[in-house]
gemmi code that builds the backbone of each chain (N, CA, C; Angstrom):
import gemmi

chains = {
    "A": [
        ("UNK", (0.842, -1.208, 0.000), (0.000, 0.000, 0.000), (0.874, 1.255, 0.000)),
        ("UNK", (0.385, 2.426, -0.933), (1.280, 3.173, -0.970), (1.566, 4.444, 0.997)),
        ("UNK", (2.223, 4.817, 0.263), (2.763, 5.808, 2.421), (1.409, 6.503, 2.138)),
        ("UNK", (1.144, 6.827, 3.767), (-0.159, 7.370, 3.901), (-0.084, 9.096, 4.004)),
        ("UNK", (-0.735, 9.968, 3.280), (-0.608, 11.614, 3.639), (-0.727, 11.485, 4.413)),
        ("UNK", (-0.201, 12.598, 4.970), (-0.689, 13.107, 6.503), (-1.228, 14.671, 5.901)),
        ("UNK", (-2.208, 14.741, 7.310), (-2.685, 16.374, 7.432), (-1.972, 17.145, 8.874)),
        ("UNK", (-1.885, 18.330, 8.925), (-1.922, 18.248, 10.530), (-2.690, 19.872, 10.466)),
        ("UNK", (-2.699, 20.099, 11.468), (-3.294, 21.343, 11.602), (-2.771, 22.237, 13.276)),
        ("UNK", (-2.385, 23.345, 13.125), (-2.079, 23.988, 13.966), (-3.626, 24.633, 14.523)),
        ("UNK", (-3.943, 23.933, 15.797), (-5.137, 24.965, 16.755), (-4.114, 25.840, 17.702)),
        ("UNK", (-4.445, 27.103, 17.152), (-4.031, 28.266, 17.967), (-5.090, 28.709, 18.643)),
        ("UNK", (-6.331, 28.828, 18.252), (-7.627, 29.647, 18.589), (-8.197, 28.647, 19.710)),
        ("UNK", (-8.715, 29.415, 20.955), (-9.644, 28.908, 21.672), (-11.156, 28.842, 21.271)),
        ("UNK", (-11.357, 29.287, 20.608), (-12.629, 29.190, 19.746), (-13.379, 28.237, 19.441)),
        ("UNK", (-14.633, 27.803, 20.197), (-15.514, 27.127, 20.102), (-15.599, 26.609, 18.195)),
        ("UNK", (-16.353, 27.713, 17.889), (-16.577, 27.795, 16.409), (-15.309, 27.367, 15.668)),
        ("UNK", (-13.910, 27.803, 15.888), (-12.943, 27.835, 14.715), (-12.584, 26.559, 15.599)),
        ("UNK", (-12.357, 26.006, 16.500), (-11.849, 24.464, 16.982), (-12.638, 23.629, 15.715)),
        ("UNK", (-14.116, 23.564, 16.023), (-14.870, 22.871, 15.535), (-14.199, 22.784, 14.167)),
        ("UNK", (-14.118, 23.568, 13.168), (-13.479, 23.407, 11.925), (-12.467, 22.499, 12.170)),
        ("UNK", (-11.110, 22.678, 12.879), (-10.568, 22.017, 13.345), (-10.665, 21.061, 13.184)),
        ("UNK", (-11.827, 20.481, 13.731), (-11.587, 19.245, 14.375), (-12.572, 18.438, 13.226)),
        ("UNK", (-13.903, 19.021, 12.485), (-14.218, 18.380, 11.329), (-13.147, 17.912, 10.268)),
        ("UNK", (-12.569, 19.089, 9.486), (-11.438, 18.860, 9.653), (-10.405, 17.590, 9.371)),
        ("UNK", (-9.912, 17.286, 10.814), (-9.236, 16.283, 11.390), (-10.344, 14.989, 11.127)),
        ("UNK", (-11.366, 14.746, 11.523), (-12.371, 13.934, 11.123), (-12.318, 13.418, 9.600)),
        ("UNK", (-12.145, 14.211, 8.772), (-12.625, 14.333, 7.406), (-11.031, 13.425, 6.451)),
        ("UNK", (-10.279, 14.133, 7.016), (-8.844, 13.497, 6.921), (-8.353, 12.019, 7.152)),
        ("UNK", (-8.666, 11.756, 8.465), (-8.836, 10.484, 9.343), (-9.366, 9.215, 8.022)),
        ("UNK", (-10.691, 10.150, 7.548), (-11.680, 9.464, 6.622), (-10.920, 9.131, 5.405)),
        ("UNK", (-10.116, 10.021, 4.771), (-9.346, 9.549, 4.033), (-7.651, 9.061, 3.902)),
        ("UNK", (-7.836, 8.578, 5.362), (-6.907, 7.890, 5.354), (-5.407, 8.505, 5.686)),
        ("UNK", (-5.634, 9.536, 5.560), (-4.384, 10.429, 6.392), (-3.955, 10.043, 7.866)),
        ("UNK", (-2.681, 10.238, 7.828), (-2.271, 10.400, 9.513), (-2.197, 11.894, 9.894)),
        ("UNK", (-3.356, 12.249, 11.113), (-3.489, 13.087, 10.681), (-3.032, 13.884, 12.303)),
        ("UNK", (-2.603, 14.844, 12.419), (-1.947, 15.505, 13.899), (-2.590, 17.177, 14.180)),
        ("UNK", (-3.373, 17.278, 15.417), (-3.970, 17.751, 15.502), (-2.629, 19.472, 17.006)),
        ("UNK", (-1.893, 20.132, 16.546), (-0.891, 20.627, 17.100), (-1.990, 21.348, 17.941)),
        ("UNK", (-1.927, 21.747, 19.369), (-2.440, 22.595, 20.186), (-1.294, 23.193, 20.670)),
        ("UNK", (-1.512, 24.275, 20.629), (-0.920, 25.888, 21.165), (-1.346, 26.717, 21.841)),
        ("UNK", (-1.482, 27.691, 22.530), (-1.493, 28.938, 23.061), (-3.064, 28.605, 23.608)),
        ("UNK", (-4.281, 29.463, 23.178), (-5.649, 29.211, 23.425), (-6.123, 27.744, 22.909)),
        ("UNK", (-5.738, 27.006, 22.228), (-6.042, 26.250, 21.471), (-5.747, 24.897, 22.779)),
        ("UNK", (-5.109, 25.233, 23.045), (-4.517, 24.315, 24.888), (-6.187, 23.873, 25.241)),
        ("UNK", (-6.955, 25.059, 25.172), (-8.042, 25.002, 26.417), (-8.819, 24.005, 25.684)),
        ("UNK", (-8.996, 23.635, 24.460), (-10.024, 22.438, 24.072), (-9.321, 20.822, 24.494)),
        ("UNK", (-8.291, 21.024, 24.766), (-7.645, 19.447, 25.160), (-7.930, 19.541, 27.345)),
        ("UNK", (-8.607, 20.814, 27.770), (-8.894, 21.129, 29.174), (-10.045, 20.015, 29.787)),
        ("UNK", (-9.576, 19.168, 30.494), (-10.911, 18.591, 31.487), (-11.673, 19.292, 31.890)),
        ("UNK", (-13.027, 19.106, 32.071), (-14.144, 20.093, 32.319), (-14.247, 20.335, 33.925)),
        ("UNK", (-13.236, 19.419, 34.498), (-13.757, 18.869, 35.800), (-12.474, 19.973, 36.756)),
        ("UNK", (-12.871, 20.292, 37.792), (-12.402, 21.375, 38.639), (-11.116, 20.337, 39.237)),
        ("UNK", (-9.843, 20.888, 38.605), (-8.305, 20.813, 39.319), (-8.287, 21.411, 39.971)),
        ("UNK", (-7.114, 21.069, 40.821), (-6.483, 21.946, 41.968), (-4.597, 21.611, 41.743)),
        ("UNK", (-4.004, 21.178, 40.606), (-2.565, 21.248, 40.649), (-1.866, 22.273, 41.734)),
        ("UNK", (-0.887, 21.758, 42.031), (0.057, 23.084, 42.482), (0.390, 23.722, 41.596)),
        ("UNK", (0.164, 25.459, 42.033), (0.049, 26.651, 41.082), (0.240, 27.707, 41.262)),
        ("UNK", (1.192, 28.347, 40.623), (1.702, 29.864, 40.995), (0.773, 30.774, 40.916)),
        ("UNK", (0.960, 31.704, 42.074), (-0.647, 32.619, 41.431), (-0.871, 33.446, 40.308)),
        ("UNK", (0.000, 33.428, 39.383), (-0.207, 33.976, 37.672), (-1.103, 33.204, 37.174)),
        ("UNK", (-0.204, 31.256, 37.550), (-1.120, 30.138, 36.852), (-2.445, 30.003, 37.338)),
        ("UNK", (-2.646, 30.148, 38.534), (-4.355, 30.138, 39.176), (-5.058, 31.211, 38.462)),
        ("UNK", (-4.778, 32.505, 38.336), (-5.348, 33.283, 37.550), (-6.162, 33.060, 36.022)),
        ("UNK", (-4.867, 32.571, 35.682), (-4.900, 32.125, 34.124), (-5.571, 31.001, 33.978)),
        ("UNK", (-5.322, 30.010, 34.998), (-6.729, 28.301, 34.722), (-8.319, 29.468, 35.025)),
        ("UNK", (-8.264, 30.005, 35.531), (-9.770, 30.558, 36.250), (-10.298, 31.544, 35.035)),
        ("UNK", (-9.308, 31.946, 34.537), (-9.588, 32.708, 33.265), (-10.072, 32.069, 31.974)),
        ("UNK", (-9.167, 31.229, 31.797), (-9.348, 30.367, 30.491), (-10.546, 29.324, 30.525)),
        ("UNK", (-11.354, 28.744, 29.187), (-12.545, 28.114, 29.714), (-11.952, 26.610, 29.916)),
        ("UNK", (-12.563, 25.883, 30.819), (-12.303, 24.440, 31.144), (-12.894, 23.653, 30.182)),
        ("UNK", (-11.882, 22.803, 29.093), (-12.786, 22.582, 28.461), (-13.499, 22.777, 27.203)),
        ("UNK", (-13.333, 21.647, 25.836), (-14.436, 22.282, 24.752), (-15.237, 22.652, 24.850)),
        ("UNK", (-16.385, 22.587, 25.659), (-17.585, 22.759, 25.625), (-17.846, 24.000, 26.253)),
        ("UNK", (-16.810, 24.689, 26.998), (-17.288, 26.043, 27.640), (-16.166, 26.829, 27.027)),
        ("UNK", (-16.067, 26.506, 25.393), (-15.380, 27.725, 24.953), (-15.998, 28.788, 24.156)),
        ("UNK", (-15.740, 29.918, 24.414), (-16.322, 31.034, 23.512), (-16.460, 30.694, 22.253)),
        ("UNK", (-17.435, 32.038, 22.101), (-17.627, 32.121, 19.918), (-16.511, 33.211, 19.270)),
        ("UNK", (-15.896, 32.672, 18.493), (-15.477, 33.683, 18.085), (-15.938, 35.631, 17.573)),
        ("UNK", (-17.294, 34.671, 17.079), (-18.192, 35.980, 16.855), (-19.403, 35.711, 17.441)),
        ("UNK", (-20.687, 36.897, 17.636), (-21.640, 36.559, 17.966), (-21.758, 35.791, 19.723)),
        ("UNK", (-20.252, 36.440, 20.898), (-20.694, 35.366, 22.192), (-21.892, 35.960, 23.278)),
        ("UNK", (-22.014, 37.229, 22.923), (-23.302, 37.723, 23.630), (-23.451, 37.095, 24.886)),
        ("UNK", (-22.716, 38.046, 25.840), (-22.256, 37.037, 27.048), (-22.494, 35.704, 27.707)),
        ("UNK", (-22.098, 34.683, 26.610), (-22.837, 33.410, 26.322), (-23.680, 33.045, 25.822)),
        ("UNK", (-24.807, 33.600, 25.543), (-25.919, 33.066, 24.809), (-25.813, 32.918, 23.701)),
        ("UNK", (-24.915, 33.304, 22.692), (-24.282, 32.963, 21.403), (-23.801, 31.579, 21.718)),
        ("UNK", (-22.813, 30.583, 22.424), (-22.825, 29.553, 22.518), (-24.011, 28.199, 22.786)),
        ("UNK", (-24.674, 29.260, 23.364), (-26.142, 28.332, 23.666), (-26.986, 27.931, 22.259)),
        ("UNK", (-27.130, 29.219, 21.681), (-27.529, 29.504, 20.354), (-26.971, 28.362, 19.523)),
        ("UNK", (-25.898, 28.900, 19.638), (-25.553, 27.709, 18.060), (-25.534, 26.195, 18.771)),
        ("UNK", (-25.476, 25.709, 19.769), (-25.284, 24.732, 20.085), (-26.563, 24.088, 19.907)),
        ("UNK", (-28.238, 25.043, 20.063), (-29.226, 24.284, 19.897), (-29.224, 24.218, 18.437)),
        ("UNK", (-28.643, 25.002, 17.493), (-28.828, 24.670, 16.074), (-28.311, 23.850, 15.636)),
        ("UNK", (-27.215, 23.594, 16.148), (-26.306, 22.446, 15.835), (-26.997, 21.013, 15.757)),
        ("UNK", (-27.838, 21.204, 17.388), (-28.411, 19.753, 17.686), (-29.839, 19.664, 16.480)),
        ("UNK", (-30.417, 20.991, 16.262), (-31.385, 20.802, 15.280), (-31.359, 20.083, 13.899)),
        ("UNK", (-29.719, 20.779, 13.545), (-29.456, 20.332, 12.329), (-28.319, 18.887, 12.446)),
        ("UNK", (-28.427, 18.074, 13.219), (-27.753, 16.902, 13.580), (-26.220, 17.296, 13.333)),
        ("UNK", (-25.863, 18.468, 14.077), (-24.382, 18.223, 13.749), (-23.653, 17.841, 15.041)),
        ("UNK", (-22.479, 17.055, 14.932), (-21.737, 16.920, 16.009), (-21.749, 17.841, 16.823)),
        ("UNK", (-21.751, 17.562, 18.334), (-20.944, 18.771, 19.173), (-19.473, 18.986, 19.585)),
        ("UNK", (-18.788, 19.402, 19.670), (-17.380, 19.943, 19.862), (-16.841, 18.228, 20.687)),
        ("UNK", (-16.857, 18.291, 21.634), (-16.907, 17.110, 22.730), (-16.730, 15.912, 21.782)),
        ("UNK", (-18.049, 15.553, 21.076), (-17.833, 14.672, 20.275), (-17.181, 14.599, 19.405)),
        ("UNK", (-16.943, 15.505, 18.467), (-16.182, 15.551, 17.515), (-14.806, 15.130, 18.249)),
        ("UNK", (-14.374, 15.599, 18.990), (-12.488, 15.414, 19.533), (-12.936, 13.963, 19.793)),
        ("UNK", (-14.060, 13.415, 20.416), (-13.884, 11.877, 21.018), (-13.579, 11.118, 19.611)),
        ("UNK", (-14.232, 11.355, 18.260), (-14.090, 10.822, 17.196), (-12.727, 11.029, 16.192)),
        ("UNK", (-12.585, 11.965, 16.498), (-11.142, 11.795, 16.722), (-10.125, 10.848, 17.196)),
        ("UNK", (-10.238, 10.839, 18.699), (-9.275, 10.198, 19.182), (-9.747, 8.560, 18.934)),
        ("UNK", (-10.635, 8.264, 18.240), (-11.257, 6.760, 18.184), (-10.778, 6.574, 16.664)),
        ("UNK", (-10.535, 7.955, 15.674), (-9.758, 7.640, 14.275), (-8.269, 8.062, 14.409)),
        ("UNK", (-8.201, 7.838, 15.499), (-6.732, 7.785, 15.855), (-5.761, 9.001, 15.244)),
        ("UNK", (-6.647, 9.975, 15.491), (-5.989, 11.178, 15.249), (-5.089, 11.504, 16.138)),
        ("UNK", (-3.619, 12.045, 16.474), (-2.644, 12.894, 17.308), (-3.133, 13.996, 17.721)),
        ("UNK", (-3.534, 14.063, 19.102), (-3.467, 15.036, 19.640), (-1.884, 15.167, 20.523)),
        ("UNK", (-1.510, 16.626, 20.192), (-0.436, 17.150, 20.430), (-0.412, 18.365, 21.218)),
        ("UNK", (-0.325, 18.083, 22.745), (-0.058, 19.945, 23.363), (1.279, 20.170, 23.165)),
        ("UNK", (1.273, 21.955, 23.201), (2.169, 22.557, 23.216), (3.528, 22.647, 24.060)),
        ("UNK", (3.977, 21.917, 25.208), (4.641, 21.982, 26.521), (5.000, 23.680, 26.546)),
        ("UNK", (5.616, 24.089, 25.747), (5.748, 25.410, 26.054), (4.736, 26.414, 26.674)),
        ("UNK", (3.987, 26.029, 25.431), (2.417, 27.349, 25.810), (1.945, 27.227, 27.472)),
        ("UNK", (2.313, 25.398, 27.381), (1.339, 24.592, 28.573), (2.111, 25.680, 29.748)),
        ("UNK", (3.140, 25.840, 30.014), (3.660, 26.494, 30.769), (3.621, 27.834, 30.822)),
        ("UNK", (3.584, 28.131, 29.965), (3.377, 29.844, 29.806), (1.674, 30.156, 30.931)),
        ("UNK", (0.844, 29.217, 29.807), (-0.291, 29.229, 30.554), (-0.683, 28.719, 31.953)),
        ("UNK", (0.679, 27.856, 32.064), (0.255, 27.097, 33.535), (-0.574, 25.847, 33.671)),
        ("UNK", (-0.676, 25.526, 32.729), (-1.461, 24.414, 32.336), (-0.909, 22.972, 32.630)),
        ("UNK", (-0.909, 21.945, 33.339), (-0.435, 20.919, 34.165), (-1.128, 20.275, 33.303)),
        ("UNK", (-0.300, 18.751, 33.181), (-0.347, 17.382, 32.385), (-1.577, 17.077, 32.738)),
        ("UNK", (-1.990, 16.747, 33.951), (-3.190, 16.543, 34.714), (-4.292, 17.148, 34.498)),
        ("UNK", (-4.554, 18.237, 34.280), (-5.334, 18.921, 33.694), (-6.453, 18.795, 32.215)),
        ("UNK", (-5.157, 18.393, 31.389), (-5.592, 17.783, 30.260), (-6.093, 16.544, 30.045)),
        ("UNK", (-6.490, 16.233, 28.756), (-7.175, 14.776, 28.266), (-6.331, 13.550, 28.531)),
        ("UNK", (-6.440, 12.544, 28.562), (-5.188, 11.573, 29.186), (-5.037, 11.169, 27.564)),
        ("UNK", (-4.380, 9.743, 27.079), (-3.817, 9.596, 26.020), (-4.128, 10.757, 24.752)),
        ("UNK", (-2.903, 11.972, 24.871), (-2.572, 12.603, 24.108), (-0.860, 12.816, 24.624)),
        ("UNK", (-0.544, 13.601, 23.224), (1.319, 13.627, 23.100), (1.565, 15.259, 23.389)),
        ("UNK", (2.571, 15.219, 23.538), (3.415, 16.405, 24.223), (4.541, 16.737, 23.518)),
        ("UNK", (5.030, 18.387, 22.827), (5.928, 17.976, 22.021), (5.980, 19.547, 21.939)),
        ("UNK", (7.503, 19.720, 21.010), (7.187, 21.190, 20.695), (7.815, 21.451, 19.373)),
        ("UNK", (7.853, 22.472, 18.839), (7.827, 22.650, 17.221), (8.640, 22.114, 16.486)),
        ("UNK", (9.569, 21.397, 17.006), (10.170, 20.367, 16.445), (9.589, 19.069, 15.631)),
        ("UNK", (8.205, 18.651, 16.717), (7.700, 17.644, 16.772), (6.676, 17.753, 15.803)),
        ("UNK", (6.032, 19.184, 15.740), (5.161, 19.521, 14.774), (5.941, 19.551, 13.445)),
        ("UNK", (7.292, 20.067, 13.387), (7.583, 19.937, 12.039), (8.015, 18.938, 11.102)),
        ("UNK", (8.076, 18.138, 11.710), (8.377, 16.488, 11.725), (7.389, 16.041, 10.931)),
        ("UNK", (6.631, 16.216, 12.044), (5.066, 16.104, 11.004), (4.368, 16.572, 9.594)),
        ("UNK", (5.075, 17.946, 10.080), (4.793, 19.205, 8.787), (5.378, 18.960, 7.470)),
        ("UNK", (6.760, 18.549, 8.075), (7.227, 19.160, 6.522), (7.349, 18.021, 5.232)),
        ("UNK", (6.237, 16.516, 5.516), (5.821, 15.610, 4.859), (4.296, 16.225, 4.601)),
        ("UNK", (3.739, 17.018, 4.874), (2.261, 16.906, 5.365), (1.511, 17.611, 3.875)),
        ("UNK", (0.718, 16.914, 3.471), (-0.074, 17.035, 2.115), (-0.976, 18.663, 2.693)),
        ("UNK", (-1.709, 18.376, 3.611), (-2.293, 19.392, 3.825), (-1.443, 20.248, 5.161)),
        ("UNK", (-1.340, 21.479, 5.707), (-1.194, 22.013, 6.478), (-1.597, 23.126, 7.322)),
        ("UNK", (-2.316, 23.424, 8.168), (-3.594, 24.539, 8.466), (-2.898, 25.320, 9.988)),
        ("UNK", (-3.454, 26.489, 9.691), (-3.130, 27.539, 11.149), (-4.729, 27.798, 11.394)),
        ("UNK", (-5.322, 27.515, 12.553), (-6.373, 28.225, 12.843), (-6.685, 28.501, 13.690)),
    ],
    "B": [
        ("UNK", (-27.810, -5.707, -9.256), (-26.433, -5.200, -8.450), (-26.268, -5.942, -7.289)),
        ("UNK", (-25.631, -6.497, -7.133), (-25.852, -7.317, -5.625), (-25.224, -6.382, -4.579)),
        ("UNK", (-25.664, -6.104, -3.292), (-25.251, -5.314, -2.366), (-25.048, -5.998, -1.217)),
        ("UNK", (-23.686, -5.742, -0.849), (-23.304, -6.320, 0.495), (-23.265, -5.654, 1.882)),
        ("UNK", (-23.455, -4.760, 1.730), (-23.614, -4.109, 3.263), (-24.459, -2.420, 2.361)),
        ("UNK", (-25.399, -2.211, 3.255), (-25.822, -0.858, 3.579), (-25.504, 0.046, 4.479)),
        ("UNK", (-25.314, 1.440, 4.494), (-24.878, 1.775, 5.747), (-26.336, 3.451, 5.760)),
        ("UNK", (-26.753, 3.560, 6.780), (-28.093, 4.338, 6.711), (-27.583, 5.654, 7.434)),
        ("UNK", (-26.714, 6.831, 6.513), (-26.397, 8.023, 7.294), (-26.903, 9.100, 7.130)),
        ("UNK", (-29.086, 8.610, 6.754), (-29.505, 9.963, 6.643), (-29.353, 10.455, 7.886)),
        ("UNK", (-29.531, 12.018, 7.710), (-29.635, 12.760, 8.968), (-28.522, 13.214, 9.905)),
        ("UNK", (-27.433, 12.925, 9.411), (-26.291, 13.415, 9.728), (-25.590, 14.343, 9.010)),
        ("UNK", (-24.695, 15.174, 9.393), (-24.167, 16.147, 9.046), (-22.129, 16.075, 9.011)),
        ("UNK", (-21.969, 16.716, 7.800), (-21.006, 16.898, 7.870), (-19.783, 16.727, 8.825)),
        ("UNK", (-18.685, 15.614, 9.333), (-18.346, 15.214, 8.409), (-18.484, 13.583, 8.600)),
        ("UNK", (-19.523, 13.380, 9.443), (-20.160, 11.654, 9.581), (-20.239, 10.890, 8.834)),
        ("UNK", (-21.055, 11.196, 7.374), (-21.423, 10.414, 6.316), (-20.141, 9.750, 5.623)),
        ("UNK", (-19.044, 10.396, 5.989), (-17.519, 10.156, 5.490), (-16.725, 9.343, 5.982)),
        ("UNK", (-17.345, 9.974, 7.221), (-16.421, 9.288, 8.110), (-17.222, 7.480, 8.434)),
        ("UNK", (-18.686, 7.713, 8.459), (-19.336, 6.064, 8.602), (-18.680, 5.582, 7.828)),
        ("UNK", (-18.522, 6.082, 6.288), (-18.349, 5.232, 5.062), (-17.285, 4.671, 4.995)),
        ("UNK", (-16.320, 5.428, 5.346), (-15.009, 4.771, 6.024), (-14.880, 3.733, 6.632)),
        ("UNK", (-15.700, 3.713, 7.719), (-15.545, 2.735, 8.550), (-16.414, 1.711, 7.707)),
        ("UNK", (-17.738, 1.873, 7.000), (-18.323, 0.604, 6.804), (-17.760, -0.055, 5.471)),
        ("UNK", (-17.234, 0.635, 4.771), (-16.127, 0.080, 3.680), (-15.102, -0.935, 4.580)),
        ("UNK", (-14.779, -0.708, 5.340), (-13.606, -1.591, 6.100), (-14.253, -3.365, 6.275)),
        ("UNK", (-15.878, -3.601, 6.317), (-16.283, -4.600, 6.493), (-16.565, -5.457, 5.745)),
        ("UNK", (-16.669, -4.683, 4.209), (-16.545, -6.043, 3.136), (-15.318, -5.923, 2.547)),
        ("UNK", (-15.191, -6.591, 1.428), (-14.168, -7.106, 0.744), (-13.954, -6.796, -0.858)),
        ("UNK", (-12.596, -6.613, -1.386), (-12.389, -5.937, -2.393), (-13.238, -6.517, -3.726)),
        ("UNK", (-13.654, -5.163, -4.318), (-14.929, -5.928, -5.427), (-16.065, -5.849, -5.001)),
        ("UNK", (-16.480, -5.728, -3.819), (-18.245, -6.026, -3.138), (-18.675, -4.453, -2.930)),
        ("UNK", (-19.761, -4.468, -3.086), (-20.799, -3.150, -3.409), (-21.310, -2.570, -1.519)),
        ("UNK", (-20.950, -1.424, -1.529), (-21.531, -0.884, -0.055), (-22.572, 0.509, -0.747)),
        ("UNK", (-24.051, 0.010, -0.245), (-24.807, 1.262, -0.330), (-24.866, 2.225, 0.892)),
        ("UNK", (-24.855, 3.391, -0.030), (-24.334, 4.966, 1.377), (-25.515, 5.355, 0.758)),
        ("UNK", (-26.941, 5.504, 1.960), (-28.108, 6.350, 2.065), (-27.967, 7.559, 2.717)),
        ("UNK", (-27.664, 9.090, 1.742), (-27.495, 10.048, 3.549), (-28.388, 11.441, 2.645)),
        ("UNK", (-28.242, 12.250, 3.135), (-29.502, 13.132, 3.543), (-28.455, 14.777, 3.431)),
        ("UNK", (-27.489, 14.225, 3.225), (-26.755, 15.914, 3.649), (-26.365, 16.396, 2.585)),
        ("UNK", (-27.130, 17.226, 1.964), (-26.478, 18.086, 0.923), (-24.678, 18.135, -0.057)),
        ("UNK", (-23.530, 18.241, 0.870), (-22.781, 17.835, 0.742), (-22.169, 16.589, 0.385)),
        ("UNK", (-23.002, 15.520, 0.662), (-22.595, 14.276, 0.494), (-21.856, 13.740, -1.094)),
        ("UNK", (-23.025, 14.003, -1.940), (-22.756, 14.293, -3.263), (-21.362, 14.555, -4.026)),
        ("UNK", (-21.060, 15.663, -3.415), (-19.505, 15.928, -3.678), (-18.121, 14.832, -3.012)),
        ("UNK", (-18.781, 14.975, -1.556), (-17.866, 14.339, -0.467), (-17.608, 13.087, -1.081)),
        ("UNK", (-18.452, 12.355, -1.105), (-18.134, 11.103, -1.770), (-17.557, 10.651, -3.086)),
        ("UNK", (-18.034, 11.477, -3.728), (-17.496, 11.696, -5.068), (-16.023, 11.737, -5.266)),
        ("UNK", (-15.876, 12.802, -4.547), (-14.192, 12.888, -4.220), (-13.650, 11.693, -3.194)),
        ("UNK", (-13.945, 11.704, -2.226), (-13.620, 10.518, -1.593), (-13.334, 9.085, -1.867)),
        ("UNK", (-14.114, 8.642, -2.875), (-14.134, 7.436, -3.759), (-12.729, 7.862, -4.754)),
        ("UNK", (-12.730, 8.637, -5.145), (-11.725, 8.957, -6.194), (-10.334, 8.958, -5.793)),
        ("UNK", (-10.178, 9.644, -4.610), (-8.884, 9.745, -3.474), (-8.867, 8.342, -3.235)),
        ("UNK", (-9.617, 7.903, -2.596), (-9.160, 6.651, -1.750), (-9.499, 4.852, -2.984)),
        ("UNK", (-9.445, 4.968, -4.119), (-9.611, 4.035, -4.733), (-10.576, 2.983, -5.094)),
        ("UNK", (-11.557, 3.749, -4.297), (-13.358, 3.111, -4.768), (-13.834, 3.528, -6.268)),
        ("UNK", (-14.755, 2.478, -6.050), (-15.401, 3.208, -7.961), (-16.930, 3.648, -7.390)),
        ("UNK", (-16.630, 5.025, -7.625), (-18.727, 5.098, -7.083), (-19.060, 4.653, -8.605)),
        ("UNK", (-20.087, 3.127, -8.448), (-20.794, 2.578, -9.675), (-21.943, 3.429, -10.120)),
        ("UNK", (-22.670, 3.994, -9.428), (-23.982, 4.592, -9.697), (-24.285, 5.189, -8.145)),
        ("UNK", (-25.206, 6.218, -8.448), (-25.773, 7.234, -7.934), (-26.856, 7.903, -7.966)),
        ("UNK", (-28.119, 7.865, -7.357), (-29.541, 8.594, -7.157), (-30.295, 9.414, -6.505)),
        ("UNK", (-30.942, 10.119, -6.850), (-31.196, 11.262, -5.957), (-32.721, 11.315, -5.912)),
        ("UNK", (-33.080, 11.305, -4.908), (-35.171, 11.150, -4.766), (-34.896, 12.393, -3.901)),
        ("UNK", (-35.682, 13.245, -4.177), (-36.419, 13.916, -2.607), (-35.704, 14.595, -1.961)),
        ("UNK", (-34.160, 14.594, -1.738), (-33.082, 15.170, -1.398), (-32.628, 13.953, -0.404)),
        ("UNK", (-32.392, 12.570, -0.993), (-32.137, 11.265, -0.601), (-31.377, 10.770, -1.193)),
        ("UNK", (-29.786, 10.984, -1.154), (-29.158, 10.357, -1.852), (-29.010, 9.034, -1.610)),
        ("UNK", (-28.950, 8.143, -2.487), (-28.132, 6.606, -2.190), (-26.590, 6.599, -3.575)),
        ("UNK", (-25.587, 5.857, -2.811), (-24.622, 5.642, -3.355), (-24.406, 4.598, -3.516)),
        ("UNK", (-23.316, 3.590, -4.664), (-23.393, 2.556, -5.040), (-21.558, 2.307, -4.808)),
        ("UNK", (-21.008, 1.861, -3.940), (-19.620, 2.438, -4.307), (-19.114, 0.848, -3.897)),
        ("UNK", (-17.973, 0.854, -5.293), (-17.287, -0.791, -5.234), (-16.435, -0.699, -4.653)),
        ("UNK", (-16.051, -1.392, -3.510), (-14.383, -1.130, -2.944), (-13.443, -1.856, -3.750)),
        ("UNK", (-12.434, -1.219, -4.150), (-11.170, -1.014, -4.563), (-10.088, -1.677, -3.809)),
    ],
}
model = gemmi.Model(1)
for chain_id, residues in chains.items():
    chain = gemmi.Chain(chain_id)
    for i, (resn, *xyz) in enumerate(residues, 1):
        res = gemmi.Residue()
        res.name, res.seqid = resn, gemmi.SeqId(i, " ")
        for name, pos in zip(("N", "CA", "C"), xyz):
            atom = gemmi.Atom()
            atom.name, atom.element = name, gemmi.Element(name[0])
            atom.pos, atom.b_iso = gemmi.Position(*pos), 0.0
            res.add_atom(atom)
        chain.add_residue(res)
    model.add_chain(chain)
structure = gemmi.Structure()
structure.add_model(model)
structure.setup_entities()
């Protein structure tokens, strides 16, 4: 069989809405057979976030910054339209109207088409963001690791 | 046409129907016919291309009502 493309895609954005692309995306790739690596960075950290209330040991910049940032795909902002939340509510019932995945799911289908999820270690620190914190089987790496990936990669995305 | 597996992805949305087909292509065997029933506008294309990328032959193709069914031979 011939070598398989790969895709990968850089998530920079914490963005509910622009993850989701993301992560269709990554889905869509998977489908055709790509190996496909999903790089998290900077805001983009917070969709690989457990929803569930940590307590790591934490400098008080980093306590600031977990309390700031949303826990979690599912409690991330809209890029446009967040109308102090009710823009997320919004599209989320349209979503379910029009049978589309929700965020949550989409990453679980992912990780079941054996997509790479990849945090940032750097950002993770910048932000304060502890191993623990995050999703369990995912990789850890830094732009090295992404370019590894990259500079074979049929497709390549910043979003 | 003899058909060996169906896979039923009306009512799903973007990018499911692709991604089922994926997976339900994996259950028969090279040469055997998988029908894709789905409902999403997009599909049409998706598959189209998809079959073409990944080495399927879409045999035939129909459209009722905004009901597609697909006929696709695995490769």
């Amino acid at each position: 069989m011939a070598e398989k493309k790969k895709t990968n895609i850089i998530l920079f954005s914490g963005d509910y809405d622009k993850t989701m692309a993301a992560y269709i995306i990554a889905n869509g790739a998977a489908a055709y057979d790509h190996d496909v690596t999903i790089f998290h960075t900077f805001w983009g950290l917070n969709a690989l976030r457990k929803d569930e209330k940590l307590q790591p040991k934490k400098s008080f910049m980093e306590k600031m910054f977990g309390k700031m940032m949303p826990r979690g795909a599912n409690n991330m902002p809209l890029s446009k339209m967040q109308f102090l939340g009710m823009g997320p509510k919004m599209i989320k019932s349209v979503m379910k109207k029009h049978n589309v995945m929700p965020l949550p799911d989409l990453i679980d289908m992912a990780k079941e088409q054996d997509v790479t999820l990849l945090a940032c270690t750097m950002t993770m620190d910048l932000l304060g963001l502890k191993k623990e914190e995050l999703l369990d089987d995912i990789e850890y790496g830094g732009v090295a690791a992404y370019i590894a990936e990259g500079e074979d990669g049929a497709i390549n995305l910043f979003i | 046409m003899d058909i060996n597996k169906t896979l039923d992805a009306k009512g799903l949305a973007c990018p499911m129907p692709i991604v089922k087909t994926k997976k339900a292509i994996e259950d028969i065997d090279s040469g055997q016919i998988l029908e894709v029933v789905a409902t999403d506008a997009g599909a049409k294309s998706d598959l189209t291309a998809w079959c073409k990328s990944s080495g399927h032959e879409l045999v035939d193709m129909n459209e009722d009502d905004g009901v597609f069914t697909f006929y696709i031979k695995k490769g």
